[in-house]
N, CA, C and O atoms as CSV, one atom per row, in Angstrom:
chain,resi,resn,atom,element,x,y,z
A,1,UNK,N,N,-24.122,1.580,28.090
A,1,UNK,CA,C,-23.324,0.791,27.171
A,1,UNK,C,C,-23.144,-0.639,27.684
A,1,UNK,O,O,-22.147,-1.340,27.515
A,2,UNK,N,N,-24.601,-1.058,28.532
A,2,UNK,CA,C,-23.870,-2.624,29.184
A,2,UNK,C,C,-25.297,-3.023,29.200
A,2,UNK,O,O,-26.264,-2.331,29.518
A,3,UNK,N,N,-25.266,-4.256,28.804
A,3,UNK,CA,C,-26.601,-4.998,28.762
A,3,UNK,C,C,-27.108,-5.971,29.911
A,3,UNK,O,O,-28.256,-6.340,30.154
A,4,UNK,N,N,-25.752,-6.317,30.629
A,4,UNK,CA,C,-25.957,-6.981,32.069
A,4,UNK,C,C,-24.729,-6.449,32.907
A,4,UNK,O,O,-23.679,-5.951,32.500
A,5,UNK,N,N,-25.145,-6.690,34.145
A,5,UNK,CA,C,-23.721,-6.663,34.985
A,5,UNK,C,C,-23.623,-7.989,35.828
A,5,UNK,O,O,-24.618,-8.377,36.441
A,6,UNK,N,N,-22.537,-8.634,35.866
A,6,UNK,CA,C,-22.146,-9.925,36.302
A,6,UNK,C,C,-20.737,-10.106,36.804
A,6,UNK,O,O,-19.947,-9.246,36.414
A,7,UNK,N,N,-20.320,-10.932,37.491
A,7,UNK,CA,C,-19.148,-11.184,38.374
A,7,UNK,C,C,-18.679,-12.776,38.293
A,7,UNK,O,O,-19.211,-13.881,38.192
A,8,UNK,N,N,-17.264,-12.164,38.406
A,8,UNK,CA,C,-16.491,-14.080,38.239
A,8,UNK,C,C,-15.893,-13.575,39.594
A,8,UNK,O,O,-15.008,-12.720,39.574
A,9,UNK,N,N,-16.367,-14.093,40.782
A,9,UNK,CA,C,-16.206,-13.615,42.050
A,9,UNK,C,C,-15.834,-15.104,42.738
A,9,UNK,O,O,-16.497,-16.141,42.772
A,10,UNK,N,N,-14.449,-14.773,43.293
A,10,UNK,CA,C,-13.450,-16.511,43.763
A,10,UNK,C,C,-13.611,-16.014,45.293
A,10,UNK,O,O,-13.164,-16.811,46.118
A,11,UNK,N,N,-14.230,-14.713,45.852
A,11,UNK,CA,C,-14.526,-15.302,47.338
A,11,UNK,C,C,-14.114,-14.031,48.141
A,11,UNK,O,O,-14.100,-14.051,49.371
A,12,UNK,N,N,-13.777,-12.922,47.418
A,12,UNK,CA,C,-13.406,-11.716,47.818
A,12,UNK,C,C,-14.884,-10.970,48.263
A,12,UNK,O,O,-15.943,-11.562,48.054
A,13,UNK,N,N,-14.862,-10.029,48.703
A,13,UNK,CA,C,-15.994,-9.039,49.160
A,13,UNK,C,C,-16.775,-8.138,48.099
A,13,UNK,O,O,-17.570,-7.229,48.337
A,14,UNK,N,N,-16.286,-8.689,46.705
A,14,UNK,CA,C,-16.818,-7.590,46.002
A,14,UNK,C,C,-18.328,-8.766,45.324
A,14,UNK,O,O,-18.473,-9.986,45.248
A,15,UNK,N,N,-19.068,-7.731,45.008
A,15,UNK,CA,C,-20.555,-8.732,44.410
A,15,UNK,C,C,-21.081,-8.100,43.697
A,15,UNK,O,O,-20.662,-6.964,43.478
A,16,UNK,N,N,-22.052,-8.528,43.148
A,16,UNK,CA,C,-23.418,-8.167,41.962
A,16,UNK,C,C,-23.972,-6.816,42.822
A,16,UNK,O,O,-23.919,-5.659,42.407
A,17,UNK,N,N,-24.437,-7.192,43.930
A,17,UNK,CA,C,-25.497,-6.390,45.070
A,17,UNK,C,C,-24.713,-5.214,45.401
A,17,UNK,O,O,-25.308,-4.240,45.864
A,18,UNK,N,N,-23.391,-5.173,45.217
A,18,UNK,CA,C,-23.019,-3.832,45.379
A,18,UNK,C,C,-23.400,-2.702,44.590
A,18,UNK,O,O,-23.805,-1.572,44.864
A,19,UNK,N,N,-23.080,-3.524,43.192
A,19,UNK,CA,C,-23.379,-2.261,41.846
A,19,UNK,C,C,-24.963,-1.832,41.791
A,19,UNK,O,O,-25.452,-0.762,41.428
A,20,UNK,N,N,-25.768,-3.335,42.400
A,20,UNK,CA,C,-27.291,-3.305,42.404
A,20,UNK,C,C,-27.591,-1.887,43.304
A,20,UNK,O,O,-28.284,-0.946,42.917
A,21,UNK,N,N,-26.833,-1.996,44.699
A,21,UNK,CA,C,-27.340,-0.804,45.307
A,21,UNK,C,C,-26.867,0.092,45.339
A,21,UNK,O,O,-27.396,0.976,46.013
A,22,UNK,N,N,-25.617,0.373,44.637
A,22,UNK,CA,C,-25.199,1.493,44.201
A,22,UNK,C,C,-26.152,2.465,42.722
A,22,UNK,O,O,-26.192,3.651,42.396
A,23,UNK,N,N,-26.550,1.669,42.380
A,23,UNK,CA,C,-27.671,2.005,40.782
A,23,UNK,C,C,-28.925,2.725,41.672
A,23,UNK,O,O,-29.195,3.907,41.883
A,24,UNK,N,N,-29.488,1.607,42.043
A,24,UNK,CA,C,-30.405,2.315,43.200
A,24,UNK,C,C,-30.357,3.462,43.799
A,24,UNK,O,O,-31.099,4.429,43.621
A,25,UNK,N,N,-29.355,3.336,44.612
A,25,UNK,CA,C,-29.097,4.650,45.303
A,25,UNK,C,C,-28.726,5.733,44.783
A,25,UNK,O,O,-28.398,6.683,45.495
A,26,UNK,N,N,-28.709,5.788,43.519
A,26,UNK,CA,C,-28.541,6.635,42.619
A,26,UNK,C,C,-29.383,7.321,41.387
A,26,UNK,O,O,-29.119,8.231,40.601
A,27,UNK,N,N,-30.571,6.424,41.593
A,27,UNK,CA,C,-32.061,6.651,40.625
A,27,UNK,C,C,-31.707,5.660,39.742
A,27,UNK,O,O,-32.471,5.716,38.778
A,28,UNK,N,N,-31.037,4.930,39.647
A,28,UNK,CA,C,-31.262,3.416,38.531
A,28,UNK,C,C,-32.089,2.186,39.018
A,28,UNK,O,O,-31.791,0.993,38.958
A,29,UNK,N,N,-33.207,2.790,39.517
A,29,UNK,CA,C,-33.615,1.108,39.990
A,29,UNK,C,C,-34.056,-0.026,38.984
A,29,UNK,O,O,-33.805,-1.231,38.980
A,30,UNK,N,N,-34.981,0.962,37.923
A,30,UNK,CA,C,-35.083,-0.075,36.342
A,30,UNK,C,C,-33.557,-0.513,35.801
A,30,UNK,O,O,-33.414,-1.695,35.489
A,31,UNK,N,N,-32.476,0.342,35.685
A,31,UNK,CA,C,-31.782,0.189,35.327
A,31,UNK,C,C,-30.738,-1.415,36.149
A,31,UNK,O,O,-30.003,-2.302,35.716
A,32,UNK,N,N,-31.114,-1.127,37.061
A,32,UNK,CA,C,-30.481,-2.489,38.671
A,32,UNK,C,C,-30.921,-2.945,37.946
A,32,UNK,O,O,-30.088,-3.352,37.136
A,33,UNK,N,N,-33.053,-3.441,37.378
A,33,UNK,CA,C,-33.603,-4.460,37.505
A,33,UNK,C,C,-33.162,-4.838,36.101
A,33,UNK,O,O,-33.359,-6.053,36.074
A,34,UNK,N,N,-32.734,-4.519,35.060
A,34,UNK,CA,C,-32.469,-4.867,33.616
A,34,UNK,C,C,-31.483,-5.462,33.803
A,34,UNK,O,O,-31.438,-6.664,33.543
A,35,UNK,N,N,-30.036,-4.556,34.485
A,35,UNK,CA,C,-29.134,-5.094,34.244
A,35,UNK,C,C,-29.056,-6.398,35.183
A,35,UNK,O,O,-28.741,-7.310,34.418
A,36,UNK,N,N,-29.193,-6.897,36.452
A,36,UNK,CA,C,-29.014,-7.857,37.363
A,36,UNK,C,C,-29.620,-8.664,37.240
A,36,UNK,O,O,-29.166,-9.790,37.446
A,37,UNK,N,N,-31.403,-8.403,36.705
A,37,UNK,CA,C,-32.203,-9.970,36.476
A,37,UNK,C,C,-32.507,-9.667,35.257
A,37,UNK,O,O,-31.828,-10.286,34.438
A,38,UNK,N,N,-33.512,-8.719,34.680
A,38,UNK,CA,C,-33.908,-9.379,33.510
A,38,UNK,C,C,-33.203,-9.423,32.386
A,38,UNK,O,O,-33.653,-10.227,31.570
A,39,UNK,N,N,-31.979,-8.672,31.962
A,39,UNK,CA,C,-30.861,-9.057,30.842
A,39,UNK,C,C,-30.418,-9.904,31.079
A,39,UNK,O,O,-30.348,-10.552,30.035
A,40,UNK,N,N,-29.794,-10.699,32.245
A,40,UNK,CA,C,-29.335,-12.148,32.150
A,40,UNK,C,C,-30.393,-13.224,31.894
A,40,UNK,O,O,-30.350,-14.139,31.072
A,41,UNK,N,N,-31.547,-12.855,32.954
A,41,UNK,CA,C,-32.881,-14.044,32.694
A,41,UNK,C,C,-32.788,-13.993,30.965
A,41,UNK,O,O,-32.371,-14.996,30.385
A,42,UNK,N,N,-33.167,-12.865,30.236
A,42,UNK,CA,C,-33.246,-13.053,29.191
A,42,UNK,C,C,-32.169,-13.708,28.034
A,42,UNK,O,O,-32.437,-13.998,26.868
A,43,UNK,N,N,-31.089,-13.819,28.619
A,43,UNK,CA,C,-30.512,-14.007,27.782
A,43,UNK,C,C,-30.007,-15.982,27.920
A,43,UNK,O,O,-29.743,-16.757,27.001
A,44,UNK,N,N,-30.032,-16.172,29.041
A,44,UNK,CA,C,-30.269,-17.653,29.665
A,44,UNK,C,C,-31.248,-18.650,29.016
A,44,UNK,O,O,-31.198,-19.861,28.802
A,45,UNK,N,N,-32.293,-17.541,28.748
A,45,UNK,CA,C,-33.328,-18.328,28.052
A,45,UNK,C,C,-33.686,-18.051,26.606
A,45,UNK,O,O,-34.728,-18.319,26.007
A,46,UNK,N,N,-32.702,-17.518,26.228
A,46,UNK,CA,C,-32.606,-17.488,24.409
A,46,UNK,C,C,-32.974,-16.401,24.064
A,46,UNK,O,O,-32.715,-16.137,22.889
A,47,UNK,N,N,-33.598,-15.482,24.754
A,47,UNK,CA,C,-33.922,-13.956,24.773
A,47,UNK,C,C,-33.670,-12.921,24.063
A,47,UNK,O,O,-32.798,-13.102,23.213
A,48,UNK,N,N,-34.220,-11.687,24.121
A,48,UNK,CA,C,-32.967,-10.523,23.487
A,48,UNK,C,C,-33.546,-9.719,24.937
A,48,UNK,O,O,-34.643,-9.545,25.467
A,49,UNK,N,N,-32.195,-9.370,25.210
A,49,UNK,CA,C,-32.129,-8.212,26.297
A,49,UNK,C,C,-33.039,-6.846,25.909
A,49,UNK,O,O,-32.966,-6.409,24.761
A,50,UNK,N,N,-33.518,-6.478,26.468
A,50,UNK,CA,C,-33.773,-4.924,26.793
A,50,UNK,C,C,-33.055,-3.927,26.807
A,50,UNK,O,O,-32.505,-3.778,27.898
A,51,UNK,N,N,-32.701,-2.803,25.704
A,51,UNK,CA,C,-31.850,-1.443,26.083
A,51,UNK,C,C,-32.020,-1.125,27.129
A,51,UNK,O,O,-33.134,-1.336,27.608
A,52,UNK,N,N,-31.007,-0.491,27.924
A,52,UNK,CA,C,-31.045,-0.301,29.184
A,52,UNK,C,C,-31.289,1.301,29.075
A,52,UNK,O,O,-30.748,1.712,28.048
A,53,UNK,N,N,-31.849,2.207,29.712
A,53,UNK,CA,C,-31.801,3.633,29.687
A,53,UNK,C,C,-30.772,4.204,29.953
A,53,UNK,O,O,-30.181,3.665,30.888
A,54,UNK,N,N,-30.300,5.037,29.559
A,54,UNK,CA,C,-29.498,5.671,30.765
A,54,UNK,C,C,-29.688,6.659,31.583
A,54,UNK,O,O,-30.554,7.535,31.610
A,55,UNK,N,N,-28.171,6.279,32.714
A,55,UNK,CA,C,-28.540,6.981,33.666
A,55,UNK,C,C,-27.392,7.883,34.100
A,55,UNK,O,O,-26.170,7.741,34.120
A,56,UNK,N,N,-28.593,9.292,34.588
A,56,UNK,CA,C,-27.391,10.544,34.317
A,56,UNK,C,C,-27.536,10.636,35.554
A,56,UNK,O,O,-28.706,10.902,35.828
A,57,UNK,N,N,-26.819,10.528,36.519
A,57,UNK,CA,C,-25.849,10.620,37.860
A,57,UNK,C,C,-25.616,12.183,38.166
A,57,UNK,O,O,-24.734,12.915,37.715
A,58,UNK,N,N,-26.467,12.431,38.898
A,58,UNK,CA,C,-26.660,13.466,39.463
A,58,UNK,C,C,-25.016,13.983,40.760
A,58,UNK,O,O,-24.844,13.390,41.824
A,59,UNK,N,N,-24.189,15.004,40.321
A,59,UNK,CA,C,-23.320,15.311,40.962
A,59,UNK,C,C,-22.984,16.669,41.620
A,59,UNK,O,O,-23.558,17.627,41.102
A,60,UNK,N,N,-22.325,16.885,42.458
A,60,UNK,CA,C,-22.490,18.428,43.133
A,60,UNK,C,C,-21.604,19.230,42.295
A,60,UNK,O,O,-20.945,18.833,41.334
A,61,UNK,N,N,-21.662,20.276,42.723
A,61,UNK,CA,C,-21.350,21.722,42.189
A,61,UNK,C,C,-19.519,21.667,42.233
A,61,UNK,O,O,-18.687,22.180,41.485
A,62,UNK,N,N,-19.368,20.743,43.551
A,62,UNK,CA,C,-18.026,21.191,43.699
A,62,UNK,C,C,-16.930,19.584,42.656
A,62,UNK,O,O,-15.742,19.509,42.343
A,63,UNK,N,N,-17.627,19.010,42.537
A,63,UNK,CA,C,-17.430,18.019,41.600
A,63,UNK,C,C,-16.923,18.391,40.118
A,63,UNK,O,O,-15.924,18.084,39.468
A,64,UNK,N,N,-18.072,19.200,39.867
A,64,UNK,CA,C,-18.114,19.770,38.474
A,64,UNK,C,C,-17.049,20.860,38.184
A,64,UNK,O,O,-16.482,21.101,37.119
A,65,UNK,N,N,-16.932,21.384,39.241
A,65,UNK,CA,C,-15.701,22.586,39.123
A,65,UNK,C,C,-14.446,22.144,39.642
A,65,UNK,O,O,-13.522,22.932,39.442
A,66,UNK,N,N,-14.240,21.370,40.095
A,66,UNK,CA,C,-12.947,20.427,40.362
A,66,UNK,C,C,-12.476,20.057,39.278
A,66,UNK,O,O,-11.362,20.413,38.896
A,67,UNK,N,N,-13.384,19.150,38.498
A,67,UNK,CA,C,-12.994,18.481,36.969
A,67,UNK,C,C,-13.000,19.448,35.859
A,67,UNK,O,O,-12.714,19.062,34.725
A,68,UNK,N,N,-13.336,20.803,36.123
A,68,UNK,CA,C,-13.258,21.877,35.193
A,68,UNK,C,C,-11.907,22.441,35.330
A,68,UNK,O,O,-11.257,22.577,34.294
A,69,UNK,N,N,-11.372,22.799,36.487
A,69,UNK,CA,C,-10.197,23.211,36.978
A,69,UNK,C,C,-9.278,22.876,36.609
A,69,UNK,O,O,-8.444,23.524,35.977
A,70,UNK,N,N,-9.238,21.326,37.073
A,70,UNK,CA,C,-8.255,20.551,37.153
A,70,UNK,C,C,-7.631,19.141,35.367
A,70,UNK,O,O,-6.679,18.475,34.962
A,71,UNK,N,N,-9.290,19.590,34.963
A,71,UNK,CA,C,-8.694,19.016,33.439
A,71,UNK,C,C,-9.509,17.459,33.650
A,71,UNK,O,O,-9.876,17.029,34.743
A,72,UNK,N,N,-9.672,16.810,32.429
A,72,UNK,CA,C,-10.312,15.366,33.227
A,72,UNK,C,C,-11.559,15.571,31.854
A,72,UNK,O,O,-11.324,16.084,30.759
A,73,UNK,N,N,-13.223,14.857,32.448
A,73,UNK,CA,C,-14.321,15.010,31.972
A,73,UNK,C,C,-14.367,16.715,31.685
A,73,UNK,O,O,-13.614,17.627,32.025
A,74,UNK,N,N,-15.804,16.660,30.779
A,74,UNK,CA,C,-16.015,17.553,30.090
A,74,UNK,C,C,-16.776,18.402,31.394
A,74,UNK,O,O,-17.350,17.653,32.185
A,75,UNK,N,N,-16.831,19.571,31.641
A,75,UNK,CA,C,-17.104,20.012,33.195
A,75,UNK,C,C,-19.021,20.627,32.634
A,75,UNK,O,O,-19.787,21.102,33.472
């Protein structure tokens, strides 16, 4: 549901490259490369962005039955 990811960052520790390698490290690397360069490149230069795929985030067993238990997401 996001066509870029971007930051109004005044000097704190948080950045772009976090979410970049968090996507990554998670099987989004097209998804990093859409959202961080080429949806902004594209859109800088009069563009239309690219749908981004999505990405289903692989989670453990005990995750899933926690949030089943306990109420929350759909388990």
């Amino acid at each position: 549901c996001a066509a870029i990811v971007a930051s109004d960052n005044h000097g704190d520790q948080r950045s772009v490259r976090t979410a970049v390698e968090w996507l990554e490290s998670n099987g989004g690397r097209v998804q990093a490369e859409l959202l961080a360069t080429g949806n902004p490149h594209a859109i800088l230069t009069d563009g239309r962005p690219e749908p981004v795929p999505r990405l289903r985030i692989r989670r453990g067993w005990y995750s899933t039955l926690k949030e089943f238990v306990i109420g929350g997401k759909e388990a």
